[in-house]
Backbone as JSON Lines, residues from 0, in Angstrom:
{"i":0,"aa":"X","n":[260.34,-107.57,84.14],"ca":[261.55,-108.24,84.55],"c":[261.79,-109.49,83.72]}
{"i":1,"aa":"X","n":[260.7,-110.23,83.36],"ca":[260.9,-111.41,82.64],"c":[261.3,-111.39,81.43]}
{"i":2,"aa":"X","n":[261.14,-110.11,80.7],"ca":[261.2,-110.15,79.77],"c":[263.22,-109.58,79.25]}
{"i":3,"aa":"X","n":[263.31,-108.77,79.9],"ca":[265.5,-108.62,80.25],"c":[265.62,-109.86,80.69]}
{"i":4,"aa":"X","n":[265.06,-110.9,81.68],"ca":[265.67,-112.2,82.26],"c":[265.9,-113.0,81.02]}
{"i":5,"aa":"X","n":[264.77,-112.86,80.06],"ca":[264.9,-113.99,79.08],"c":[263.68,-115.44,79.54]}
{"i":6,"aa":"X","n":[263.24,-115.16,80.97],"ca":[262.6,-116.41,81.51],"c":[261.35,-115.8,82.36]}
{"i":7,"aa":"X","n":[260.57,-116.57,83.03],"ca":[259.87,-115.63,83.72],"c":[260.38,-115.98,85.48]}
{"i":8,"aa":"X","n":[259.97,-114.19,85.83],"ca":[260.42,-114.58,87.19],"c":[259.45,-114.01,87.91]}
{"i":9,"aa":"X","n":[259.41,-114.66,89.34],"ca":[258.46,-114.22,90.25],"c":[259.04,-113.42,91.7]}
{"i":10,"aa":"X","n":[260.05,-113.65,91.97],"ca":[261.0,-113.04,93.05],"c":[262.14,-112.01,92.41]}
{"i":11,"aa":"X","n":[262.32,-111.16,93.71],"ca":[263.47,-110.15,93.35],"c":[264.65,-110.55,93.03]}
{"i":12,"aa":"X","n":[265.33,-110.29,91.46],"ca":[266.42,-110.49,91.16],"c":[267.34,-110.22,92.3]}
{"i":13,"aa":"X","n":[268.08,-110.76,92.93],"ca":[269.15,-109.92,93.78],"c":[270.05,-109.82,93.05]}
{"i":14,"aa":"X","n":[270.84,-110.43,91.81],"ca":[272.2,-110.81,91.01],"c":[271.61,-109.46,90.04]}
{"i":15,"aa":"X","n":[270.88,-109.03,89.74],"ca":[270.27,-108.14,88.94],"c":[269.12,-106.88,88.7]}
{"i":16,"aa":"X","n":[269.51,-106.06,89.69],"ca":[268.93,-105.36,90.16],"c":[268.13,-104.0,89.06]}
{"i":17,"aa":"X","n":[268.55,-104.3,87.85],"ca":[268.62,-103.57,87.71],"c":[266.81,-103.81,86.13]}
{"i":18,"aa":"X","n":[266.76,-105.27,86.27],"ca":[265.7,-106.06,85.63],"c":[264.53,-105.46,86.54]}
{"i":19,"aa":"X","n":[264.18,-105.53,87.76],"ca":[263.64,-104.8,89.09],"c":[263.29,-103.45,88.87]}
{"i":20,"aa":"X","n":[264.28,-102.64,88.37],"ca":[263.51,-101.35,88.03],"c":[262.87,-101.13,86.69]}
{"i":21,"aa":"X","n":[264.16,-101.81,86.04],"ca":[262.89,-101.48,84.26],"c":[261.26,-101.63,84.95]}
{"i":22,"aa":"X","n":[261.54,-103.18,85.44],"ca":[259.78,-103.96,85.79],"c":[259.2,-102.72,86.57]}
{"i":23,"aa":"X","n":[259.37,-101.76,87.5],"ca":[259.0,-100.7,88.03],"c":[258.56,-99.6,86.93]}
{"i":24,"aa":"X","n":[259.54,-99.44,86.33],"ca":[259.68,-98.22,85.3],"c":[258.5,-98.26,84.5]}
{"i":25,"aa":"X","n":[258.18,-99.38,83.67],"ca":[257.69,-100.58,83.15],"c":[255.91,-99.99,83.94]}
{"i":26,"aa":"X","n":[255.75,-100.83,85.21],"ca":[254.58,-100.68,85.89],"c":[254.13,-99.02,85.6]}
{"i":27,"aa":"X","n":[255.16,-98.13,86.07],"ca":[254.36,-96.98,86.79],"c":[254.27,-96.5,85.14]}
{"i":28,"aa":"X","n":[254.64,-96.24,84.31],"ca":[254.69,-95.79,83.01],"c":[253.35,-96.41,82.47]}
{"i":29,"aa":"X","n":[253.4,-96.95,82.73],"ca":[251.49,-97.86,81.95],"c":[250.38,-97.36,83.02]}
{"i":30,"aa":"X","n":[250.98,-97.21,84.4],"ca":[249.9,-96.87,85.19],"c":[249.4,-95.01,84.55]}
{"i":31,"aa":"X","n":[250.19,-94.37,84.68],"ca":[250.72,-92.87,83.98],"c":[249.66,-93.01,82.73]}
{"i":32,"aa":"X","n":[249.96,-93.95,82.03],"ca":[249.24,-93.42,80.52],"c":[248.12,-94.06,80.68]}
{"i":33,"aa":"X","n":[247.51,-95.16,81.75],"ca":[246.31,-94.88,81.91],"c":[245.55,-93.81,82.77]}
{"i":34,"aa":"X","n":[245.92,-93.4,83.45],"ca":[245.71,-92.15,84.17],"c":[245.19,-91.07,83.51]}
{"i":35,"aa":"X","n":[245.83,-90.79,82.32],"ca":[245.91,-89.73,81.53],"c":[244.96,-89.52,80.61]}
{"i":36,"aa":"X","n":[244.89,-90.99,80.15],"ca":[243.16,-91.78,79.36],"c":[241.87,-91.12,79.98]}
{"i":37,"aa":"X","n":[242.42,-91.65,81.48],"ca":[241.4,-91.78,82.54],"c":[240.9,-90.13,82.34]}
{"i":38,"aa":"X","n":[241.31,-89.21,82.46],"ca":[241.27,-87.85,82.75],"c":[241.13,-87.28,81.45]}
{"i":39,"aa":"X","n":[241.18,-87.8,80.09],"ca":[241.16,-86.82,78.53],"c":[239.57,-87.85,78.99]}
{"i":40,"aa":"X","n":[239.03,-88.95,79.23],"ca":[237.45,-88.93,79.07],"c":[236.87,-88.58,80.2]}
{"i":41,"aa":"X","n":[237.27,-88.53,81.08],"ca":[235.94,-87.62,81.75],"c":[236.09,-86.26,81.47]}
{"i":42,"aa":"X","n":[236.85,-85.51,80.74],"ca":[237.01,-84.28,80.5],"c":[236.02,-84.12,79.23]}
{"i":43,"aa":"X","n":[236.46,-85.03,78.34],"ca":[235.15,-85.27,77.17],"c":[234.06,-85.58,77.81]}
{"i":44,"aa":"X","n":[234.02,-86.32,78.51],"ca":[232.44,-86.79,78.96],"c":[231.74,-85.24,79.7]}
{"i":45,"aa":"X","n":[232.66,-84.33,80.31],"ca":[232.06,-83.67,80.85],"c":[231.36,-82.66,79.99]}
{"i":46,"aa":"X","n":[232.38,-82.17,78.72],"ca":[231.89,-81.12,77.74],"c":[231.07,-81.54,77.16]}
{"i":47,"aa":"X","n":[230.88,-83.15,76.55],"ca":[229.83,-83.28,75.86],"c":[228.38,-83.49,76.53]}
{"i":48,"aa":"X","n":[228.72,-83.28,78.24],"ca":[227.03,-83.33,78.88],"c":[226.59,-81.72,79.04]}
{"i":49,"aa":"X","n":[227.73,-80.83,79.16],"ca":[227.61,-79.73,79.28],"c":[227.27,-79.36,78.23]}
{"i":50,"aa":"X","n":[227.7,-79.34,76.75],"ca":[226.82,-79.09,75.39],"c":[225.33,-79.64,75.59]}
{"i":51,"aa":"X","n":[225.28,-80.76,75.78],"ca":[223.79,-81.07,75.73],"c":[222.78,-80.23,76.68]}
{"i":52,"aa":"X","n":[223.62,-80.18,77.77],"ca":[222.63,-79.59,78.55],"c":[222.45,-77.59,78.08]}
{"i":53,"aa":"X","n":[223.48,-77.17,77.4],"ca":[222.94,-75.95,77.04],"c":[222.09,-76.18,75.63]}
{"i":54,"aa":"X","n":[222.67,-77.25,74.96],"ca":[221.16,-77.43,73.84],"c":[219.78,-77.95,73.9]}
{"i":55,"aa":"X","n":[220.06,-78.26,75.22],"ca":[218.04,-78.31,75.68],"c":[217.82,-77.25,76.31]}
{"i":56,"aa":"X","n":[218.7,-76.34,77.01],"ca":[218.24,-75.14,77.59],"c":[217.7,-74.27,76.24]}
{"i":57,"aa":"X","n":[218.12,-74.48,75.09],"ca":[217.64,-72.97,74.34],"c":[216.21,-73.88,73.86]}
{"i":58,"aa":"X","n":[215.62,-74.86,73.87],"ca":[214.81,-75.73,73.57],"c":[213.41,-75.49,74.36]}
């Protein structure tokens, strides 16, 4: 929001409602692409314990 205001703000625009959603848009969109982080490494983390563990099984 502060950043469309030009200033920083801490309360809901009421004259400008529309600074309020970017700042939403804004939040959930960063939350999203960490999420997504979140889930491509434990997906790696999982294959690369699962490789290990079949390369000590033939061991």
């Amino acid at each position: 929001m502060s950043l469309k205001a030009g200033k920083q703000i801490a309360y809901y625009p009421t004259a400008h409602p529309s600074w309020f959603l970017s700042g939403m848009h804004f939040a959930y969109l960063t939350a999203l692409v960490l999420l997504i982080v979140a889930i491509i490494l434990v997906y790696l983390i999982h294959r690369i314990d699962k490789h290990n563990d079949a390369m000590n099984k033939k061991q």
